[in-house]
N, C-alpha and C positions, 0 to 999 in steps of 0.2 A: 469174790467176783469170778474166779474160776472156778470155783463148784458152782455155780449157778450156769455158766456157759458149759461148762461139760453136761450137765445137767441137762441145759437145752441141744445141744448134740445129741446127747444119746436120746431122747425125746424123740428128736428129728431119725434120725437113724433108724429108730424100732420101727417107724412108717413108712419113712421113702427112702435107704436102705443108700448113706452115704457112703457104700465102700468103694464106688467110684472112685469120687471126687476126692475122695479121703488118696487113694492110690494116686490119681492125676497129681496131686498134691505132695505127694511123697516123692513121685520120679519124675515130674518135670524139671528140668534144667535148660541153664540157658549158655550158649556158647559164650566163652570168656576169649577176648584178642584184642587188638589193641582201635578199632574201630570199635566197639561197642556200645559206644555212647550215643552214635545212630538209630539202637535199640529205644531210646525212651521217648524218641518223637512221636512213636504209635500212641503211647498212655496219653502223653502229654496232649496228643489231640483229640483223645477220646474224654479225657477229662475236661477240655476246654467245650466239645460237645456235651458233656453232660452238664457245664456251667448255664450254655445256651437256652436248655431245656428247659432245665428249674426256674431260674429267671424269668424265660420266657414266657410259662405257666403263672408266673406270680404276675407279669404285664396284662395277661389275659384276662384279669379278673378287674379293667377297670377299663382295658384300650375298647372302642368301637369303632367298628372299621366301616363307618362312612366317612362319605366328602363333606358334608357337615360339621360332625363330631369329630373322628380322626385327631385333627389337631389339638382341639379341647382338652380332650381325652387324656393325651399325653403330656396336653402344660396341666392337668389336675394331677395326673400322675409326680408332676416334679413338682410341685408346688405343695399339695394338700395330704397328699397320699404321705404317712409316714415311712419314712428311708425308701421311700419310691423313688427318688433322684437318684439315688445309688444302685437300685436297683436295676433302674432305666442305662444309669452308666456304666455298669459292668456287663450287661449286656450287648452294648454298643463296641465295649473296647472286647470284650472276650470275642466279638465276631469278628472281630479286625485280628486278635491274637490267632484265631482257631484257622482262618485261612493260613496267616502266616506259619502254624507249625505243620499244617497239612501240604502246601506247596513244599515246606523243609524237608519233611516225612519223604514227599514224593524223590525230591530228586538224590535224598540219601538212599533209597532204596533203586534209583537208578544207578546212579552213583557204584554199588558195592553190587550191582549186576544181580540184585535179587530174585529176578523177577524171571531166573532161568529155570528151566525142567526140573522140578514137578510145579513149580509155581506160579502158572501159568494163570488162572482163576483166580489167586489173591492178587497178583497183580491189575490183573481186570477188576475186578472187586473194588479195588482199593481207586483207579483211577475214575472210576462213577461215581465213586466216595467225592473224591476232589470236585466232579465237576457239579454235583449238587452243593455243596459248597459255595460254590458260583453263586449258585440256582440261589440259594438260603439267601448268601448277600443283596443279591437283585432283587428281590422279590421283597426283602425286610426294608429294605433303601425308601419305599416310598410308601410307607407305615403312615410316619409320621405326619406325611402329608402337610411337609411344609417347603415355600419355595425352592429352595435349592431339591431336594428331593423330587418334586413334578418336576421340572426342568428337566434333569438330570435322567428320567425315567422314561421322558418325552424322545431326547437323545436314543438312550436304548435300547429302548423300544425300535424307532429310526432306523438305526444299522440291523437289526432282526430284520425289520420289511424290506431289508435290499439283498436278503439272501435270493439265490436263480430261481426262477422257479412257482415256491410256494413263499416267498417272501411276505406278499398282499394275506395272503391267505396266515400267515402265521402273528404279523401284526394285527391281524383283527383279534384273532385270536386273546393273544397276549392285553389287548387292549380291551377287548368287549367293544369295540368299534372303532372308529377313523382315527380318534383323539383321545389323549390320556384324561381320562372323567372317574365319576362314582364309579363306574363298571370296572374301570381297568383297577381301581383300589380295594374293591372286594374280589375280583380273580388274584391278585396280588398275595392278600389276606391267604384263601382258602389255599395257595399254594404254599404260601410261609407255612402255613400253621397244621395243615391237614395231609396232602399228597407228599410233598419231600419231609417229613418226620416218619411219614409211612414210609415211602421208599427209602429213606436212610436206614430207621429200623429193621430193616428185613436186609439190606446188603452192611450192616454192621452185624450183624448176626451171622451173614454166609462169613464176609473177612476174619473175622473172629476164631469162629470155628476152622476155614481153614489154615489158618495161623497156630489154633491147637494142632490141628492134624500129621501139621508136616513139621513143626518146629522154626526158628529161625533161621534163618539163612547164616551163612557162612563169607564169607568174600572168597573170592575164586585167590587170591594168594596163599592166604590161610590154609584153603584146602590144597591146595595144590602142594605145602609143603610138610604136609604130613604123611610120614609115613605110609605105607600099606597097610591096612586095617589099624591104623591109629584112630584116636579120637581126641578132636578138638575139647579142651580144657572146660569145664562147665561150675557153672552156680547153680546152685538149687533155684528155683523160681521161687518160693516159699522157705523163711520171710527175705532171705538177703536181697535178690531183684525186686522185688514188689516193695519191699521199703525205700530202697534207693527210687524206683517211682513214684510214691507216694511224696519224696523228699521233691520230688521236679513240682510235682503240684503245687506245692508249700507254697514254693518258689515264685510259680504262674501266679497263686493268688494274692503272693502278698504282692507281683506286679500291679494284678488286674485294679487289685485297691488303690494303688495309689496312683495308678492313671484315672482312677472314677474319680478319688478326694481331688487331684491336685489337676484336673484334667478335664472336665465335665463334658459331656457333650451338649454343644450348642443345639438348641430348638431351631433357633432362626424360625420367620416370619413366617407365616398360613400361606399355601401356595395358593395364589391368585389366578386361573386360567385366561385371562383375559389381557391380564401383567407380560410388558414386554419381559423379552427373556433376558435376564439378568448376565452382566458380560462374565466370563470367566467359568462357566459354566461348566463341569467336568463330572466324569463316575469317580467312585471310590479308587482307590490306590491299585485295588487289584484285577482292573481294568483299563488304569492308565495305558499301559504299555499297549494294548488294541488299539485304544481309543485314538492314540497319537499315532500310532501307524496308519491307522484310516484315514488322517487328518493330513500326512504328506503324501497319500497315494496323490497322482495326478486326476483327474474327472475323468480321462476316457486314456485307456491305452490298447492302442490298437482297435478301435470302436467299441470296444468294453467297457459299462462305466468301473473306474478306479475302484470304487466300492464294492461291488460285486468282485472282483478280484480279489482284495481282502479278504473278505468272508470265506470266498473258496479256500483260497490258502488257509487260513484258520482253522477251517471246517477239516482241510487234509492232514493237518499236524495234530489236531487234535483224534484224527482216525490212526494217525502214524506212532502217536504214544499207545493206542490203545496193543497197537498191534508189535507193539516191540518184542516180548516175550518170544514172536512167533520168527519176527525178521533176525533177532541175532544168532545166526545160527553156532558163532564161534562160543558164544560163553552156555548154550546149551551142554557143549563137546568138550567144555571145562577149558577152554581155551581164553586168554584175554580178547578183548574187543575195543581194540584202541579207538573205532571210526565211530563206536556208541558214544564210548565217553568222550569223544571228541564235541558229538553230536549236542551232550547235553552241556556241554562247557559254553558251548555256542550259545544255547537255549537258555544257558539259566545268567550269561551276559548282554541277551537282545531283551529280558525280560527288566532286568535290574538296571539295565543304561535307557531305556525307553520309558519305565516307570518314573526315572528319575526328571529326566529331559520331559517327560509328560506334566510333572507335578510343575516345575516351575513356566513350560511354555506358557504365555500369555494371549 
């Protein structure tokens, strides 16, 4: 088996000339300290992205995405289709994993102040990463096109046409007209499956690369207590890092399996447009935490409606992460930034206490 793989290396080598990659491969390393276990969220979600995709591709060869079909489609999928039920269910549960390690991803790299000078771009990078992510969930959510799902999309949908502004103009949009129909199910479609795998592909490609360029980051303790021209402890990135990620995969998949076996996801009933709207009604988990905040704002404060308020706020925190890198100026200057990590302590306990209180309000 090794003379056959060397065999194919030098093969490869004599035409497209790996002494790159061969070098890359030889000197990259990865900083060793005692945070570093924050390092394998990146794999771990790129590998839950690459679960997304395969899958995704194998549903594609049976789903039809009209208001007709749609539903069909996908009880032939779990019904007829061999290990299509599993298929269907690790696709389900890895999108509910891959946000999960992607929001982790995000605020551990807030967290250990990554995101300072020269890393400025992978932090942007990485946080349009997250909010297509969003985008992938929303957009997959009413595939299926069964009640809970149109309901649920109808909602949505809703709070988009209450942003200032271009609100009317972005729910038509989003919709392909007034009300969630065939129209809003194939824009849904063509964005699942065509625009965000394009724009993922192309900004996993920039993070990526500048992830090789610059290396991993360091936590500002780390550095700050090394010597003058010291250098932080390192692994080889090949095989010792890349094995220990490969082990986190293992991990995720023997999750993912046994949330698909012992776990299924529910079909629930053909969504009806006509069917009152069923009580209890909610987004998925990782829009709870909005969804319930929009639901205590008051109707109008200060002649404002409540809802447009929200969205604004929303709309600024989410301009506010983007622009972190740029606003903290103390961990640029290698200094700590107690009022960031303050900030995100804040953030990642108005997220997990409203999520929670979301899931059970009634």
């Amino acid at each position: 088996m090794s003379r056959a793989a060397d065999a194919i290396v030098a093969w490869l080598d004599e035409r497209i000339d790996l002494s790159a990659l061969k070098h890359f491969v030889a000197e990259k390393g990865v900083p060793v300290h005692a945070q570093e276990v924050w390092y394998y969220l990146g794999g771990l979600t790129l590998f839950l992205l690459a679960v997304q995709l395969f899958t995704g591709i194998l549903l594609l060869l049976y789903y039809r995405p009209s208001a007709a079909e749609a539903y069909e489609s996908v009880q032939f999928i779990v019904t007829q289709v061999q290990f299509g039920w599993l298929i269907r269910n690790i696709h389900s549960w890895s999108a509910n994993l891959l946000i999960a390690a992607a929001v982790a991803h995000f605020f551990s790299v807030f967290f250990l102040k990554s995101y300072r000078k020269p890393r400025e771009l992978t932090w942007i990078s990485g946080v349009l990463l997250l909010f297509l992510m969003f985008g992938f969930g929303f957009s997959g959510y009413l595939l299926p096109w069964n009640e809970l799902s149109f309901f649920a999309t109808k909602v949505g949908t809703g709070i988009a046409g209450t942003v200032p502004l271009g609100g009317k103009f972005l729910l038509r949009l989003l919709r392909g007209g007034d009300d969630v129909t065939g129209a809003t199910l194939s824009r849904f479609f063509g964005l699942h499956v065509a625009v965000f795998p394009a724009l993922t592909t192309a900004l996993v490609a920039v993070h990526l690369l500048l992830v090789q360029r610059q290396g991993m980051s360091v936590p500002l303790r780390v550095e700050r207590a090394l010597k003058p021209g010291g250098r932080v402890r390192q692994m080889p990135f090949f095989p010792n890092y890349i094995l220990r990620d490969v082990l986190a995969w293992y991990v995720a998949l023997a999750i993912l399996a046994a949330l698909a076996a012992f776990y299924p996801w529910e079909l629930g009933t053909k969504a009806d447009p006509f069917a009152a709207v069923p009580p209890g009604i909610r987004p998925e988990w990782y829009f709870l935490a909005m969804f319930h905040t929009l639901k205590l704002l008051p109707s109008h404060v200060f002649g404002v409606e409540g809802e447009h308020i929200g969205v604004i706020a929303f709309g600024i925190a989410a301009l506010f992460v983007v622009a972190v890198p740029f606003l903290d100026r103390r961990s640029n200057a290698g200094r700590e930034s107690p009022t960031f990590t303050v900030l995100a302590i804040l953030g990642l306990v108005y997220l997990v206490t409203f999520t929670v209180i979301g899931h059970y309000a009634r």
